[in-house]
MIDRENTOR-658609 format. One record per residue (C-alpha): residue in one letter; chain; x, y, z. Coordinates in Angstrom, 2 decimals, decimal comma. Each point is the difference from the previous one (the first is absolute). Layout:
<pts>
PT type mol       u       v       w
PT    a   A       X       Y       Z
...
</pts>
This chain:
<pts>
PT type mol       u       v       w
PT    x   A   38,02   99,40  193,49
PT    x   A    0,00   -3,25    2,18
PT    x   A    3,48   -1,32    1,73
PT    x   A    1,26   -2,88   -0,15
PT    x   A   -0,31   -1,73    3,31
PT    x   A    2,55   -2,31   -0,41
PT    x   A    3,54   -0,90   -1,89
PT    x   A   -1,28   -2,40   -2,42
PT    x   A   -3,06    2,67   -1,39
PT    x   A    3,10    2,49   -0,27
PT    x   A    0,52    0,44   -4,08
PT    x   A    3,39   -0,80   -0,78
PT    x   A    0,60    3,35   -2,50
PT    x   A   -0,61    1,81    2,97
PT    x   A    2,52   -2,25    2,21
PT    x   A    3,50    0,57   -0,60
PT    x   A    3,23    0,35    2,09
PT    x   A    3,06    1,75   -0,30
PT    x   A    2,92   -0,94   -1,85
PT    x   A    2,97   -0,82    1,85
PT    x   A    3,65    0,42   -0,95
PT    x   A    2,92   -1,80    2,06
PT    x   A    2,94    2,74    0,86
PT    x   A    2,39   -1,26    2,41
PT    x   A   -1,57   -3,18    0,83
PT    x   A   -3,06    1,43    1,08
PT    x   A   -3,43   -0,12   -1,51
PT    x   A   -1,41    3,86   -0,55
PT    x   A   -3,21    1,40   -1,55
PT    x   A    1,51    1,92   -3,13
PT    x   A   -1,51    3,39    1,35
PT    x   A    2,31   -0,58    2,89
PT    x   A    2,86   -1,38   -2,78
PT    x   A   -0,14    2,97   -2,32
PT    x   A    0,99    2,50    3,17
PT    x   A    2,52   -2,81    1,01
PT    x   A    3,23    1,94    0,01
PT    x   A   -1,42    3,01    2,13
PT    x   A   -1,07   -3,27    2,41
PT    x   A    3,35   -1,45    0,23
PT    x   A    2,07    3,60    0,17
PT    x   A   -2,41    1,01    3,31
PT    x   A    1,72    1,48    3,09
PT    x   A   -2,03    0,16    2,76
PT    x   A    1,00    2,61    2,65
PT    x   A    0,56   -0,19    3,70
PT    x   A   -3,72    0,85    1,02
PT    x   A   -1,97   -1,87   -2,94
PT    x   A   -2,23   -2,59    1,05
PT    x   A   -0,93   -2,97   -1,71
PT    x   A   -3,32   -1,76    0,30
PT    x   A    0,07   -3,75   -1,16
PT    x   A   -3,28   -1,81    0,11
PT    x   A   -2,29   -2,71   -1,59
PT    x   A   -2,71    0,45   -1,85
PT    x   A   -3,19    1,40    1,63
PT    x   A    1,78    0,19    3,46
PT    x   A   -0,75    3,87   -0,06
PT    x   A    2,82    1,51   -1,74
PT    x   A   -1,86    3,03   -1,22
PT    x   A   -1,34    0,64    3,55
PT    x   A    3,49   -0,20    1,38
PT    x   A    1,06    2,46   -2,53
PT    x   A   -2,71    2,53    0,56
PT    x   A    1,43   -0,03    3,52
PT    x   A    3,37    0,19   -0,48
PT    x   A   -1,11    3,00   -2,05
PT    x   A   -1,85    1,94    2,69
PT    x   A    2,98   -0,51    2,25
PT    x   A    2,19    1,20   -2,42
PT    x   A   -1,75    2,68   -0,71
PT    x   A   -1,49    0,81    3,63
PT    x   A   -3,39   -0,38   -0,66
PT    x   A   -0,48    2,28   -2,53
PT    x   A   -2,63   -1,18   -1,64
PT    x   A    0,58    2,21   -3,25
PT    x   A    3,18   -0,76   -0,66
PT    x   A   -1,22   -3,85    0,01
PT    x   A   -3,17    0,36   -2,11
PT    x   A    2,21    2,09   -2,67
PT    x   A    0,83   -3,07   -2,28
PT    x   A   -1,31   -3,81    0,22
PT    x   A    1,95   -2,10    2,44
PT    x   A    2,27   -2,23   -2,93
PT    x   A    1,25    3,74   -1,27
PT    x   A    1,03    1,07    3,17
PT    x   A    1,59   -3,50    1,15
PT    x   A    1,52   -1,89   -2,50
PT    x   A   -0,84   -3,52   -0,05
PT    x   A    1,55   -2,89   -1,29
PT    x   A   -1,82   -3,31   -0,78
PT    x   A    1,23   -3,33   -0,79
PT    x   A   -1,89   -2,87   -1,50
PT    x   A    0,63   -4,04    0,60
PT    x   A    0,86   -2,13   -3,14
PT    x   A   -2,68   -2,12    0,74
PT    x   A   -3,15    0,50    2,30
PT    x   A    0,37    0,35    3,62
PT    x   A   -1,77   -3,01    1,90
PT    x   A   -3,15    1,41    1,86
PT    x   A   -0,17   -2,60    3,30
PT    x   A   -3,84   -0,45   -1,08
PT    x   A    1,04   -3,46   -0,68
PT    x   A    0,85   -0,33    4,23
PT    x   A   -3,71    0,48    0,97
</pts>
């Protein structure tokens, strides 16, 4: 099987994106929607901590870390579940596409 090896040769069956549903003003993938009221009811305690990032800036390498801290390096412990199981993770999507700054070169 060849890949495509570029946007336009992508078939568009195979293309799609998730739906979105507005709660509160605010544009969420309805995976995230459906789970909306266990969202909105979440305490977080005194020693949670909350990692905020953009896409690709190395989230899931931040959390693996975080993890062996918390867990003080044992590496068993870690490799017991996949990382978005043991850290919950919370995505959000734009309305419309985020502007790329290819246009600036």
């Amino acid at each position: 099987m060849e890949l495509p090896s570029s946007l336009e040769d992508l078939d568009p069956k195979f293309v799609t994106r998730c739906s979105l549903i507005e709660i509160e003003g605010v544009s969420l993938p309805t995976t995230t929607a459906k789970h909306w009221d266990q969202i909105k009811s979440f305490r977080a305690r005194p020693d949670d901590l909350l990692i905020c990032s953009y896409p690709k800036a190395g989230s899931t390498w931040l959390q693996e870390t975080v993890d062996m801290i918390q867990n003080a390096d044992n590496l068993q412990k870690c490799a017991q579940a996949p990382i978005y199981k043991r850290m919950p993770f919370l995505d959000m999507f734009p309305p419309i596409t985020f502007p790329s700054g290819e246009h600036l070169q």
